[in-house]
C-alpha positions as CSV (number, residue, x, y, z in Angstrom):
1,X,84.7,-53.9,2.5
2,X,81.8,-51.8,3.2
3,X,82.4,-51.7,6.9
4,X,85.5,-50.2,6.4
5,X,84.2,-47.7,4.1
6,X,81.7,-46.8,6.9
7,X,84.6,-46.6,9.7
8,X,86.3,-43.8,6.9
9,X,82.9,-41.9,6.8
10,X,82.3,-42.0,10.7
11,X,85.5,-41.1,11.8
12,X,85.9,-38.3,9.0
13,X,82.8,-36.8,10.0
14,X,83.7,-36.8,14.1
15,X,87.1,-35.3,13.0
16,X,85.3,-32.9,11.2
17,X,83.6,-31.7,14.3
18,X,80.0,-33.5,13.6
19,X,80.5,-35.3,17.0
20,X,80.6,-32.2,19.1
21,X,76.8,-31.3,17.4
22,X,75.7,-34.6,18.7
23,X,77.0,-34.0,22.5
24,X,75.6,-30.4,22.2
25,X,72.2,-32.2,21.2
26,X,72.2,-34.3,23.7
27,X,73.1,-31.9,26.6
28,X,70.1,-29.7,24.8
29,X,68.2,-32.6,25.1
30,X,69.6,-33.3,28.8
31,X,68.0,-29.8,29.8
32,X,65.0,-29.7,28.2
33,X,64.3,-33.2,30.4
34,X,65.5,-31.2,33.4
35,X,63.0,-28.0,32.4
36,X,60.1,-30.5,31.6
37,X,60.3,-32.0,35.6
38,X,61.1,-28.4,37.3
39,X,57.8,-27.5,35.0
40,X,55.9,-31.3,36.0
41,X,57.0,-30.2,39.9
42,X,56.2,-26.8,39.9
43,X,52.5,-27.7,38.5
44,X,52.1,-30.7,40.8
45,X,52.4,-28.2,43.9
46,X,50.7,-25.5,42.7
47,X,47.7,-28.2,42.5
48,X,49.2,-29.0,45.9
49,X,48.4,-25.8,47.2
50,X,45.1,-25.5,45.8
51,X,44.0,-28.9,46.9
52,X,45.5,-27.8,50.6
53,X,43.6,-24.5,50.6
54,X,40.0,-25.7,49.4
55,X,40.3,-28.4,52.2
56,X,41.1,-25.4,54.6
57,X,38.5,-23.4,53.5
58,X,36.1,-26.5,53.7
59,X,37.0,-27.3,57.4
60,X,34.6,-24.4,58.5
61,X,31.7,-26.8,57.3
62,X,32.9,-29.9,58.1
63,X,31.2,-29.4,61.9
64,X,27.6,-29.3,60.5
65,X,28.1,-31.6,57.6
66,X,31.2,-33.9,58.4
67,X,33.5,-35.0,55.9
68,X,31.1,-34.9,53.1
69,X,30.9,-34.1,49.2
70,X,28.9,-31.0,50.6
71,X,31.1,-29.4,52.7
72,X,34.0,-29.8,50.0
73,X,31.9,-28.2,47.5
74,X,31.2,-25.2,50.3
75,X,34.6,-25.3,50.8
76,X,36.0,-24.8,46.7
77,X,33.1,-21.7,46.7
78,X,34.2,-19.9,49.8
79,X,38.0,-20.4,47.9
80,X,36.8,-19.1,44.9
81,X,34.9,-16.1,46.2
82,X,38.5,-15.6,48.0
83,X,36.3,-16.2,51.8
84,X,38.2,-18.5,53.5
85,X,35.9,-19.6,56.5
86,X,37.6,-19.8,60.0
């Protein structure tokens, strides 16, 4: 049968050490899924950060302007030009 001739051929190959590659590739594969979210959650709170320090910046101007696209935009400048307003 052709099955059987397939069994010979898988189990000759694990036996000869080609299912240890596969766990090694999926344990490589294991980590790089592991490096990909520390990298996804590292970005998400540097933007995070960002995001939490224009908002500061922009809370100088919110008195004069309320909560408006204006004082946001104030806000990003004064965070760009490294003057945070308090």
């Amino acid at each position: 049968m052709v099955t059987d001739g397939l069994s010979k051929a898988v189990l000759s190959r694990a036996a000869a050490g080609a299912g240890g590659r596969r766990w090694n590739s999926t344990d490589q594969t294991v980590d790089e899924a592991k490096e990909y979210q520390r990298f996804k959650d590292e970005e998400a709170a540097y933007e995070n950060d960002i995001k939490t320090k224009i908002l500061d910046a922009s809370l100088h101007f919110v008195i004069p302007n309320g909560w408006s696209k204006e004082s946001l935009a104030l806000g990003e400048v004064c965070f760009k030009k490294g003057e945070i307003a308090f």
